[in-house]
Phi, psi and omega in degrees: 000302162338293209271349155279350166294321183292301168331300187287001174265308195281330184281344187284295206302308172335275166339300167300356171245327159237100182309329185295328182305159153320140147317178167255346210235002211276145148287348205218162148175148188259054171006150153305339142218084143104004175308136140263134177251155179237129184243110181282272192274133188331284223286298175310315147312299162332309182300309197318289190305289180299347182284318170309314189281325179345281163312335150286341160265347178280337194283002167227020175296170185290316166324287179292335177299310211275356189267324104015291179286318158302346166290288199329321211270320142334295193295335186278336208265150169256101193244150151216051173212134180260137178296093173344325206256321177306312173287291206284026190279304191102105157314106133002106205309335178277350157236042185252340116012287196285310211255333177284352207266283143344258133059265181307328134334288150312306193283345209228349191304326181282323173301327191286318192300301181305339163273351171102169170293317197281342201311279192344313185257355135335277176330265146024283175297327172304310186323302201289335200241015136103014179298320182302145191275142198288327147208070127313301219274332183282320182296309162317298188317300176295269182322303185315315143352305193243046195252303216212034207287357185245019179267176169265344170251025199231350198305309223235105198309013145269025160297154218256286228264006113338302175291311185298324183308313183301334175282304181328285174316308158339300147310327167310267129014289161256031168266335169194098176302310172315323163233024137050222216239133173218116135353099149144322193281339183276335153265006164289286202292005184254342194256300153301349198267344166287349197246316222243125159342172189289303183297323179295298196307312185307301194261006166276328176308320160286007162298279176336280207283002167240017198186277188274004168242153184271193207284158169072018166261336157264007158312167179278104200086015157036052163322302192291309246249316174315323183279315166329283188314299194302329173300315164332287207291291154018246142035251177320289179315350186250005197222312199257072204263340181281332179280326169297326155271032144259011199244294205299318162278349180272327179055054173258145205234086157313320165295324152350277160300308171315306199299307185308316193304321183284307190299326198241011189021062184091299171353136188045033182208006113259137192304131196319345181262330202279308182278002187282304220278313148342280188285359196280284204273347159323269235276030190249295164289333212056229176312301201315325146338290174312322190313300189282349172289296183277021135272314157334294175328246141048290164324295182301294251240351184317283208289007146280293178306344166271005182262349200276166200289297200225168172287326183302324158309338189264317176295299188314328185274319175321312197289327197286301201306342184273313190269000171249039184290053186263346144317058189270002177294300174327283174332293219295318195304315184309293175321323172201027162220042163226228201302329191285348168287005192241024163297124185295104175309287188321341168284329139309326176308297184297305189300358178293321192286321176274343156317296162307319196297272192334294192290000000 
């Protein structure tokens, strides 16, 4: 009790200089950008709140001022290599704009030349003028809806943010007819649509799905995303030896839980500053990121996930322990400077390659 009095007193001081923080007494509260969280149980509240002040207080370390000037001082510059150890760093929320931007930019630019200034609202226009296949436009229609339902700009199907997710995906489609609309692009593009213009949003999505995850994983039977899991469980067995044998006895389909985490690059399965900092290095690294991210979960979480019983018991806990991920300075370190930074990539490669060839 002592030390939740104290607490609720550094989070009250807290408050005055950002009226935006959470309350200490609060049931509800609207994140900065635009989540609403609703609060039952005690422990998850609490992560919640201190994960907050936390975060109100690294924002004013010395530290984050010098990282903060070193972004600055990069974006004024005509550069065209972002510092690896800097993005793992963690973009700065005020420039994470800029810098996804960048990003996207670097990696895509001879493609974007060659489709012109105009492609995007090309599209655009086809959309409007009723080309998109009926069902794309039902299927979109429907998952845009449920994408983001605790947002404030996702509640209602006139929200500014249902209509842009909807131009994008929509756009999509007929940018590349071959995997057309896939489960799963509405929260890459519902995620980026907080940060990024329609059109930016548009060309981080073609980033993803053509360039940085390989072919045939939003296809219709998402081969590539299927091989990604046995490469997963791979993985485990070599990093995790104690959760691979509780898995085994357990008789767990890990991908179960896992396939979302890949398909959707986190999105609705770590808390929103924890996946911001994920993707600061996604779209920098590529796959290979997810990978070590979702052993890293997994890691942290070994000495919890070996006590549960039965499965159903395993999952649950697999979900409660992923989403009250609000340590993400741990995650990153785990994720990329201990074992998990030694994954054989090339080793992975073939096995992507013998998976597809067989199927």
């Amino acid at each position: 009790l002592q030390h939740k009095e104290r607490f609720g007193r550094l989070l009250q001081n807290a408050r005055k200089d950002d009226p935006r923080l959470p309350s200490a007494n609060t049931t509800g509260h609207t994140d900065v950008y635009g989540f609403r969280h609703s609060f039952v149980d005690e422990e998850p509240t609490m992560l919640y709140l201190a994960s907050s002040l936390l975060s109100a207080y690294s924002a004013q370390l010395p530290d984050e001022e010098k990282k903060i000037m070193q972004w600055n001082e990069l974006l004024e510059t005509n550069f065209n290599l972002i510092p690896k150890d800097l993005c793992r760093q963690g973009i700065p929320s005020a420039l994470r704009e800029q810098v996804w931007t960048k990003l996207i930019d670097l990696a895509i630019d001879k493609y974007r030349l060659e489709k012109g200034p105009y492609y995007y609202q090309s599209l655009v226009n086809r959309v409007n003028d009723g080309q998109v296949k009926a069902c794309y436009k039902h299927q979109i229609t429907l998952d845009v809806l449920r994408t983001f339902p605790n947002h404030i700009a996702f509640k209602r199907p006139e929200g500014f943010g249902i209509q842009k997710i909807q131009e994008v995906l929509q756009a999509f489609t007929l940018h590349n007819p071959t995997v057309g609309y896939c489960q799963g692009m509405n929260f890459i593009v519902g995620n980026a649509s907080l940060f990024l213009d329609k059109e930016t949003t548009f060309w981080l999505l073609v980033l993803i799905v053509e360039h940085i995850f390989p072919p045939n994983y939003f296809n219709e039977g998402l081969i590539a995303a299927q091989a990604d899991q046995i490469i997963l469980r791979n993985l485990i067995d070599k990093y995790c030896l104690r959760l691979s044998e509780i898995m085994q006895n357990l008789e767990v389909d890990i991908s179960t839980i896992t396939f979302n985490w890949f398909i959707a690059v986190f999105i609705n399965s770590v808390p929103v500053e924890t996946l911001l900092r994920i993707w600061d290095v996604f779209l920098l690294e590529g796959e290979k990121v997810i990978f070590r991210v979702a052993i890293a979960l997994l890691m942290c979480q070994e000495d919890v996930l070996i006590r549960q019983v039965d499965t159903l018991a395993f999952w649950k806990s697999v979900k409660t322990t992923v989403s009250n991920t609000y340590d993400h300075e741990a995650l990153m370190k785990v994720s990329l400077l201990s074992v998990c930074c030694c994954f054989p990539l090339m080793f992975m490669k073939i096995m992507l390659a013998n998976y597809i060839q067989v199927n």
